[in-house]
C-alpha positions as CSV (number, residue, x, y, z in Angstrom):
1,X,10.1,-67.3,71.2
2,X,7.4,-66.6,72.9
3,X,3.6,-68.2,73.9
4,X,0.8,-67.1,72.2
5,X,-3.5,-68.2,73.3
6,X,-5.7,-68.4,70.5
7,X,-8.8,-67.6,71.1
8,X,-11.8,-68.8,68.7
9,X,-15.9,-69.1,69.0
10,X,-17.8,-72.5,69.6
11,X,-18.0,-74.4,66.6
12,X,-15.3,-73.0,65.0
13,X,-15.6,-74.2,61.8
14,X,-19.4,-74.2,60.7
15,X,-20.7,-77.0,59.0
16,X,-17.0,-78.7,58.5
17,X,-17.4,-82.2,59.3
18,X,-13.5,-82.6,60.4
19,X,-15.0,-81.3,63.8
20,X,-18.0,-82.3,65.3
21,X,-19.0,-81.0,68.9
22,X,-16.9,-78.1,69.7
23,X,-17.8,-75.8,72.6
24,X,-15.6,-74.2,75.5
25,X,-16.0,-72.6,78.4
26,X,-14.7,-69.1,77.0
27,X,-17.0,-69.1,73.5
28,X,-19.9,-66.9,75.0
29,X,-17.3,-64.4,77.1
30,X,-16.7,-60.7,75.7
31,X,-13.8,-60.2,74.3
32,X,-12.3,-58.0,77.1
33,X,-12.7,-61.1,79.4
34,X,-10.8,-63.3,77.4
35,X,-7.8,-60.5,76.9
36,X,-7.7,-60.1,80.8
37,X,-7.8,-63.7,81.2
38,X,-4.9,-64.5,78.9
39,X,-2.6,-62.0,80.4
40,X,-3.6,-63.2,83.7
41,X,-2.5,-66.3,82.9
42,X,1.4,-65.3,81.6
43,X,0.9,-65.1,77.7
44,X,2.7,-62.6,76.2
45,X,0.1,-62.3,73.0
46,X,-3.7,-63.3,72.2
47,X,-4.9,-64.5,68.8
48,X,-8.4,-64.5,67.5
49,X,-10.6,-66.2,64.8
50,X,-12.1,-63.6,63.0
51,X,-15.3,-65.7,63.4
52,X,-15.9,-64.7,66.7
53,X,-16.2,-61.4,65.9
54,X,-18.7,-62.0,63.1
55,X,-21.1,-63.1,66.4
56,X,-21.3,-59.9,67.9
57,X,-23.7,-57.4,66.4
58,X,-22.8,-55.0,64.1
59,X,-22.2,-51.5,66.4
60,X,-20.3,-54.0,68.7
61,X,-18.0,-55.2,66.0
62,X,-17.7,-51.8,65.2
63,X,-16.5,-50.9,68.6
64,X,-14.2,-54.1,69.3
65,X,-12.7,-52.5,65.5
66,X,-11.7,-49.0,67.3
67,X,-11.0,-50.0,70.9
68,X,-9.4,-54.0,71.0
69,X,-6.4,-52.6,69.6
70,X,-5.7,-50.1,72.9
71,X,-7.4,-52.6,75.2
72,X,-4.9,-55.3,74.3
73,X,-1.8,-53.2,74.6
74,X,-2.9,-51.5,77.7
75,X,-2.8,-56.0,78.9
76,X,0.9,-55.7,77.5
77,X,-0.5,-58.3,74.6
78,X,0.2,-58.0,70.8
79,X,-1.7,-59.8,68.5
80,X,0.1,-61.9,65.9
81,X,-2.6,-63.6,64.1
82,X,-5.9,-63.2,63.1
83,X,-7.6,-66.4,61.6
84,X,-9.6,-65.9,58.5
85,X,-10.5,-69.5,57.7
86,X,-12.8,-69.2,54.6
87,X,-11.0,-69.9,51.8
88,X,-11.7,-73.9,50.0
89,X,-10.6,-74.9,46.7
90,X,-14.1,-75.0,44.9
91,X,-14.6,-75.1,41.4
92,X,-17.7,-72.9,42.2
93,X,-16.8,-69.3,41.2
94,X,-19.6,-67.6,42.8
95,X,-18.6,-69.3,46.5
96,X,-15.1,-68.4,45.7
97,X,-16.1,-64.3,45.6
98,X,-18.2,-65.1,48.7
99,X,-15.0,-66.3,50.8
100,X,-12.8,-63.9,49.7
101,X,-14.8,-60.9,50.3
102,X,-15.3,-62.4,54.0
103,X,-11.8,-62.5,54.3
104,X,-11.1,-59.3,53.0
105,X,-13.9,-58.0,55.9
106,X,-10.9,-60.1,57.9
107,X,-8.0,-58.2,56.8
108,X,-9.9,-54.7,57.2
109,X,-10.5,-55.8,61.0
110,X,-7.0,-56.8,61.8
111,X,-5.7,-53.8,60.3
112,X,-8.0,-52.0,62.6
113,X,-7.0,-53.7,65.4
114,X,-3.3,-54.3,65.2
115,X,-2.9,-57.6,64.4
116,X,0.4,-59.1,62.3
117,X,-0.8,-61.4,60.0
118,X,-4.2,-62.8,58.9
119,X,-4.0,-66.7,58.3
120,X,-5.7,-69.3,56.0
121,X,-6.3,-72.7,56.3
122,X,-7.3,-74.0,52.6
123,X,-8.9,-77.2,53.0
124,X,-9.8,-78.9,49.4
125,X,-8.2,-81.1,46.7
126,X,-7.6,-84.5,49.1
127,X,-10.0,-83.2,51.9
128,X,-12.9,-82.6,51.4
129,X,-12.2,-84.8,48.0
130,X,-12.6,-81.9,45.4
131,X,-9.7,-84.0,43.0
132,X,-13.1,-85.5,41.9
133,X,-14.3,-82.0,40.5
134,X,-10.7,-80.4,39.3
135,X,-7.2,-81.8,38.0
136,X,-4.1,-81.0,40.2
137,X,-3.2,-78.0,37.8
138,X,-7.0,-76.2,38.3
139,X,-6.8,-76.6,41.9
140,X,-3.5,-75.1,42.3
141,X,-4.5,-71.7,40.1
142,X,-7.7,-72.0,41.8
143,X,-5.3,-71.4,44.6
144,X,-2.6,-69.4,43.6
145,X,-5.6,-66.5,42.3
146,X,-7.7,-66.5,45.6
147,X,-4.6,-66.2,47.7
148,X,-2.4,-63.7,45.2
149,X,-6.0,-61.4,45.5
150,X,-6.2,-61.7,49.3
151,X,-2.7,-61.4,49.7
152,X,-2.4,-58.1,47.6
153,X,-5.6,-56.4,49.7
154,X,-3.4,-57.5,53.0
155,X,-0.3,-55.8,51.6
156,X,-2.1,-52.7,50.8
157,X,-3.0,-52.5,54.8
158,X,0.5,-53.1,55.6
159,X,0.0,-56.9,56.7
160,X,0.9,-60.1,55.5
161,X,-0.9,-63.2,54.6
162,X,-0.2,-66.4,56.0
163,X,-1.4,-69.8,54.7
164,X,-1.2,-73.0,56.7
165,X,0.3,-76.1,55.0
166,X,-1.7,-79.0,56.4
167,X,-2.0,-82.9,55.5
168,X,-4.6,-83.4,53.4
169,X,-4.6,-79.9,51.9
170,X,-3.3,-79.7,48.4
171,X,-0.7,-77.7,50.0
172,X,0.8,-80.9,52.4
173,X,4.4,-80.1,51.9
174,X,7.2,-77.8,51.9
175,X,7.5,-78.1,47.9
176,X,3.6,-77.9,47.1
177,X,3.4,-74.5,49.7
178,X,6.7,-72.6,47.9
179,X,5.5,-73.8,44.5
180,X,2.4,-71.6,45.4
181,X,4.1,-68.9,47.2
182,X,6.5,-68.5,44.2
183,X,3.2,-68.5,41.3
184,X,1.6,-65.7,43.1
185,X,4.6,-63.5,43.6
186,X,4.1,-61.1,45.9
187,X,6.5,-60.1,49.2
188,X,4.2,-60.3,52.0
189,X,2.9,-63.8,51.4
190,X,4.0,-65.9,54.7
191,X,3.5,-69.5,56.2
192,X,2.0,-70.5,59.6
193,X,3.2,-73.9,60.7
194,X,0.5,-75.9,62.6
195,X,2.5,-78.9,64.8
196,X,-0.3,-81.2,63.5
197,X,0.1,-80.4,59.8
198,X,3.9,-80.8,60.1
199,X,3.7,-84.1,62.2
200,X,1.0,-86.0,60.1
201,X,1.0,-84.5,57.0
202,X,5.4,-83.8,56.5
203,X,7.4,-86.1,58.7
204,X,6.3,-89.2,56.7
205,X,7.8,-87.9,54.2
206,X,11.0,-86.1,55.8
207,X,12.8,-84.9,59.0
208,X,10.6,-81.5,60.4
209,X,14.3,-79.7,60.7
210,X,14.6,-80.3,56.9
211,X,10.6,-79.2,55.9
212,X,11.6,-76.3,58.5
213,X,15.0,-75.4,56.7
214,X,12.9,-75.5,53.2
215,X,9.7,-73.2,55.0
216,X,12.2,-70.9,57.0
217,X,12.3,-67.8,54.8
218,X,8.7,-67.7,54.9
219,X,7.4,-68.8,58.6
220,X,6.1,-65.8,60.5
221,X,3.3,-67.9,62.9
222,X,3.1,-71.2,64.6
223,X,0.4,-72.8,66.0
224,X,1.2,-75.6,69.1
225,X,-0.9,-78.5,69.6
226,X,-1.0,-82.3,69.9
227,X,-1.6,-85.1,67.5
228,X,-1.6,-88.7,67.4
229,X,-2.5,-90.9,63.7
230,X,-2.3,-90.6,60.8
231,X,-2.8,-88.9,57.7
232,X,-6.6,-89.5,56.9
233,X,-7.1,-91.2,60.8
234,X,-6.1,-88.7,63.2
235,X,-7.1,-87.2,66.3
236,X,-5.9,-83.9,68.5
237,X,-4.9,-85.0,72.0
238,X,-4.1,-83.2,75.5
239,X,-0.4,-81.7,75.0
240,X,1.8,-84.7,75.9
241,X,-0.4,-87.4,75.1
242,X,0.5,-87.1,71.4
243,X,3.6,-88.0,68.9
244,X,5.0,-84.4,68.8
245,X,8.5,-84.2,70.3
246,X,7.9,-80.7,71.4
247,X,11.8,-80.3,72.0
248,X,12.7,-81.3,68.5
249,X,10.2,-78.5,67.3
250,X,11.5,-76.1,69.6
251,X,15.1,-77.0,68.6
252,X,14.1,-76.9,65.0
253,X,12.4,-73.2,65.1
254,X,15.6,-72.3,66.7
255,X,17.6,-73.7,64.4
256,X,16.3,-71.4,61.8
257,X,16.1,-68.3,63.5
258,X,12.7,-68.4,64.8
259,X,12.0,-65.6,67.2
260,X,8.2,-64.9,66.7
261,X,5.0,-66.4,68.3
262,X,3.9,-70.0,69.3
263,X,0.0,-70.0,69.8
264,X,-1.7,-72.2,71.6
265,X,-4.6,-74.0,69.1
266,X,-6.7,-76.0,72.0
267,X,-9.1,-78.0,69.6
268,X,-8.9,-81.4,71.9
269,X,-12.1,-82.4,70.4
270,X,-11.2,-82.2,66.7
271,X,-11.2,-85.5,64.8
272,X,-9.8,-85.7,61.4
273,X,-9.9,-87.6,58.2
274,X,-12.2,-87.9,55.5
275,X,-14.8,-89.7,57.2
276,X,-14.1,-88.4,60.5
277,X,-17.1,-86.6,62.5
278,X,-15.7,-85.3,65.7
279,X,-16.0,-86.7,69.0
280,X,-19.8,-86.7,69.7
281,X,-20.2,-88.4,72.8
282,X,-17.2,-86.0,74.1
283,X,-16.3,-82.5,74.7
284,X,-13.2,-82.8,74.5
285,X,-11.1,-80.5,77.3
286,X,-13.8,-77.3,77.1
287,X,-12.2,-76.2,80.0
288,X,-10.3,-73.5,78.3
289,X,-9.2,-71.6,82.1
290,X,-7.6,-74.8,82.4
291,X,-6.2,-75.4,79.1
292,X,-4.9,-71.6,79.5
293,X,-2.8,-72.9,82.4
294,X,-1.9,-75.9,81.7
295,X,-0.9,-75.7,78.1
296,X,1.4,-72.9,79.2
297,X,3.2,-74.8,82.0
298,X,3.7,-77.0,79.5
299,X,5.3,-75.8,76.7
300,X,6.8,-72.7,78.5
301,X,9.9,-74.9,79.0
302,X,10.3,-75.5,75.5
303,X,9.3,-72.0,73.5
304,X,9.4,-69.3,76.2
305,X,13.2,-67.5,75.6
């Protein structure tokens, strides 16, 4: 295995109110800067939100679309992930076509620029609480059509597309995600594994090495962070400070043959739940220089081969 740094824009996620305050010291920097920075600092690969590419104006993004892909392997960096995060289950067809089409602008970009895989994180059903609006059986063809159509536009660019089981997602656990994987039937549909969604939302319910045995065919992206709570009451914490056994994980990816990418997901200030707002009167760590280093001495022991 190998380390991986995510990199992302300040407030990540919009309007989501799972978040609250989130800025960092590396969310105004060109995206050269934060390549050199991340090779500087030992990583062997650099993921992006696609958001933060969105920011820059259009004959930058056009540039960044023809010349990341050299700059980054000139570093000696690959990229494994690109984040896509647009997809919710909505009962609202017209801001279903809106999403997708943003993601597809996703997929064309990591194509461009060499990425593996372009992940989703599907929030809906438990939270935000769209079981109000559709029955179990809606949501998950809701689901099962938006992914199966981003999916076969990713395949046709010779990449794959990841979602991201996550506590209170419909897609929670192991049997939920491969239930969707197998209705929309197509080879290059994959799973990221987020440490937070497997320690709040599937080791309730099971030992991680078993929801990792059940995920294994399909994992092809990890995303390392810590978490203390619980599901519907939970908050992201400095790595250490939380309730993942990072050696447990580690000997659980290996276990299963896991030889790909562990990205670091810094989100210290993130706050979960359905009433949960973020941490206002905090900035979390938003020194990411920092979290660059430290994160890495860190977990290097555990997932660097």
């Amino acid at each position: 295995m190998k380390l991986s740094f995510g990199i992302f824009p300040n407030n990540s996620y919009n309007d989501m109110s799972l978040t609250g305050v989130a800025t960092h010291s590396w969310g105004d920097k060109d995206i050269e800067w934060c390549v050199d920075r991340v090779a500087e600092y030992g990583y062997k690969a650099i993921d992006f939100f696609f958001t933060r590419f969105l920011e820059f104006p259009e004959k930058e993004y056009e540039r960044l679309s023809r010349e990341l892909k050299g700059y980054v392997a000139s570093k000696g960096l690959v990229i494994p992930s690109v984040g896509a995060h647009f997809l919710t289950l909505t009962s609202r067809s017209y801001i279903r076509k809106g999403q997708v089409e943003l993601v597809k602008k996703a997929i064309d970009f990591s194509h461009d620029i060499g990425a593996q895989t372009v992940t989703a994180y599907i929030p809906g059903y438990y939270s935000p609480q769209t079981y109000m609006m559709m029955s179990r059986k809606e949501a998950t063809q809701i689901m099962v059509d938006t992914v199966k159509e981003c999916a076969e536009y990713a395949g046709e660019r010779d990449l794959t597309f990841s979602i991201e089981p996550h506590q209170e997602s419909l897609i929670n656990l192991p049997e939920p995600t491969l239930d969707v994987i197998d209705k929309v039937g197509l080879d290059n549909v994959r799973v990221t594994i987020d440490f937070g969604g497997m320690e709040i939302g599937m080791r309730p319910h099971m030992p991680i090495e078993d929801a990792f045995r059940m995920l294994a065919p399909y994992i092809d992206h990890i995303h390392a962070k810590d978490i203390t709570g619980t599901i519907g009451h939970w908050n992201q914490v400095w790595f250490g400070g939380g309730m993942i056994n990072f050696r447990r994980y580690a000997d659980a990816l290996r276990s299963i043959n896991y030889d790909g990418y562990v990205c670091v997901e810094w989100e210290g200030w993130c706050k979960g739940g359905p009433a949960g707002c973020g941490d206002l009167d905090h900035m979390g760590l938003a020194d990411l220089d920092r979290v660059a280093i430290e994160a890495r001495e860190f977990l290097a022991p555990y997932f660097e081969d």
